[in-house]
SEFINU-937549 format. One line per 8 residues: number of its first residue (from 1); their letters; for each residue x, y, z of C-alpha. Coordinates in steps of 0.2 Angstrom, whole numbers. Each point is the difference from the previous one (the first is absolute). Layout:
REM residues N
NUM> A> X:Y:Z  ... $
//
This chain:
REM residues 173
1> XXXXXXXX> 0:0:0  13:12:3  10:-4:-15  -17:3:-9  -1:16:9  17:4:-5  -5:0:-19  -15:7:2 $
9> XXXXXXXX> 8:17:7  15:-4:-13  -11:1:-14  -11:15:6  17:9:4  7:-3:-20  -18:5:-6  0:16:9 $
17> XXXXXXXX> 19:4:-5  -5:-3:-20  -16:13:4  14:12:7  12:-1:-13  -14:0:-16  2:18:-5  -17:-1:-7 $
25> XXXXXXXX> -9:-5:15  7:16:8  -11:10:-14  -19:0:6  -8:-1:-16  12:-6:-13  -15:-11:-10  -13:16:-2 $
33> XXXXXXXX> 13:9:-10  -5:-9:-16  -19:-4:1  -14:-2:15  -10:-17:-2  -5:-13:10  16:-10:-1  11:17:4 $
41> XXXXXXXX> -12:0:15  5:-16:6  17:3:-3  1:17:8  2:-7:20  12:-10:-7  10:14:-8  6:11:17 $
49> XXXXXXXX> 8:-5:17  -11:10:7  -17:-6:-5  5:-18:0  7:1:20  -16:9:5  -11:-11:-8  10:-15:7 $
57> XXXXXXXX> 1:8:16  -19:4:2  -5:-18:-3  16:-4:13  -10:10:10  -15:-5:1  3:-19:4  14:3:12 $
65> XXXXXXXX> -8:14:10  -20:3:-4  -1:-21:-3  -12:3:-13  9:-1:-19  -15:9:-6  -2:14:10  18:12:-2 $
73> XXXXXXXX> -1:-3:-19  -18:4:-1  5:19:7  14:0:-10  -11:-2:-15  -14:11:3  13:15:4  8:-5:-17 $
81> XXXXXXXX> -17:3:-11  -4:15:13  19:8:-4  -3:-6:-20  -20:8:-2  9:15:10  14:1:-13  -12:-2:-13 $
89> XXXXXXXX> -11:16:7  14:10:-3  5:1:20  16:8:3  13:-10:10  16:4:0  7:-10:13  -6:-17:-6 $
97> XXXXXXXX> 18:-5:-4  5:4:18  -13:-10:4  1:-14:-9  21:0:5  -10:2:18  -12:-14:-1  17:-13:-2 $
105> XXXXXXXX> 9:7:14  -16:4:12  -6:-19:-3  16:-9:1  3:8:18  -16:-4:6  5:-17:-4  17:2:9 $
113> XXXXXXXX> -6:10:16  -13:-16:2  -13:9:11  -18:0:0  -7:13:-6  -19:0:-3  -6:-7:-16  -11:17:-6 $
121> XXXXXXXX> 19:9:0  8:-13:-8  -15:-2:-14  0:19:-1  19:1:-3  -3:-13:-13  -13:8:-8  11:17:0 $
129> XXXXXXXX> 14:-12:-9  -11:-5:-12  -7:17:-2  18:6:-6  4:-15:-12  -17:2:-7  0:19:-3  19:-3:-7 $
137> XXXXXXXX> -7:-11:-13  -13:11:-6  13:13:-4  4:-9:-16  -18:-1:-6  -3:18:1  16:3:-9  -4:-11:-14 $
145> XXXXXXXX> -16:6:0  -9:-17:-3  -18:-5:0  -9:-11:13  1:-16:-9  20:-1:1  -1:7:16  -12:-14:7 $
153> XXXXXXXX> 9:-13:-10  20:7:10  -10:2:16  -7:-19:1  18:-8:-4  6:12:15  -13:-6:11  3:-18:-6 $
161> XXXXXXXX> 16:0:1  3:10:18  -12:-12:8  9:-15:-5  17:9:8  -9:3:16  -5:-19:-1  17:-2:-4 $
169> XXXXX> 6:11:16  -13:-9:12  7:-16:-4  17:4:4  -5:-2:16 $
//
C-alpha cells in the first residue's frame, strides 16, 4: 500500500511539473484565439493553469471538505453562467483577471489552512470564483461580436467540460 502510495504522489508530482513547464498552459485562453465552438469550449479549461487548478480544486473541495461532490461544483457553475450572462450584458469588470489569479490562490489555502469554515462561505467563495472565470470567458464573445448560437454552442462544452474536471477534482480524494 505504501509503495502504491508512493506512485500515486509520484505520478501526480510529474503531471503537475509537465502543467508548469507547458508554456501554453500558462496562457488562459490559448484555444479561443482561432474560433469559439463547442469543441474550443471544451477545450478551453484545459488550456490555462489557472482554470484547470480551480476547477480541479473545487471538485477537491467539495468531497474532502463539504462531503458532497455535487454541492461546491454546483456553486461553481452557477457563478460561471452568472459571471458569463454578466459579461454578455455588457457589465464592466475590470478586475476579473485578479480574480480569477485569486480564486487559485484563495482555494488552494483553504485547502492548506484545513479549517472549517461554514459551507454558505465556502459555496459563496466558489460562486465568486466562478463568477470571475465566467465573466473572463465572456470577454472573447463580446470582442468577436458573435451571435447566440456560437455562443450557446462554446458555453455547453465549457460547462461539459468544467463539470467533468470538478468530478475529476472530487475523485482525487
Amino acid at each position: 500500500n505504501k509503495i502504491m502510495n508512493s506512485i500515486k504522489n509520484t505520478a501526480k508530482f510529474i503531471a503537475a511539473l509537465c502543467f508548469l513547464i507547458s508554456s501554453s498552459m500558462a496562457y488562459a485562453h490559448p484555444v479561443h484565439e482561432t474560433s469559439i465552438s463547442f469543441f474550443s469550449g471544451i477545450l478551453h479549461p484545459f488550456s490555462g493553469l489557472d482554470h484547470l487548478l480551480v476547477i480541479l480544486l473545487v471538485g477537491f473541495w467539495s468531497a474532502f471538505v463539504l462531503k458532497q461532490i455535487w454541492v461546491g461544483p454546483l456553486a461553481f457553475l452557477l457563478g460561471m453562467m452568472a459571471g458569463v450572462f454578466a459579461g454578455i450584458l455588457g457589465a464592466s469588470l475590470h478586475f476579473f483577471e485578479f480574480g480569477i489569479a485569486a480564486s487559485v490562490l484563495g482555494i488552494g489555502a483553504l485547502l492548506l489552512m484545513k479549517k472549517q469554515y461554514s459551507a454558505k462561505l465556502i459555496l459563496t467563495l466558489l460562486a465568486m470564483f466562478g463568477l470571475f472565470h465566467g465573466f473572463a470567458h465572456t470577454q472573447l464573445f463580446t470582442q468577436a461580436n458573435l451571435g447566440f448560437s456560437l455562443v450557446a454552442q462554446d458555453m455547453a462544452g465549457l460547462v461539459l467540460a468544467t463539470g467533468a474536471l470538478h468530478f475529476s477534482g472530487a475523485l482525487l480524494v
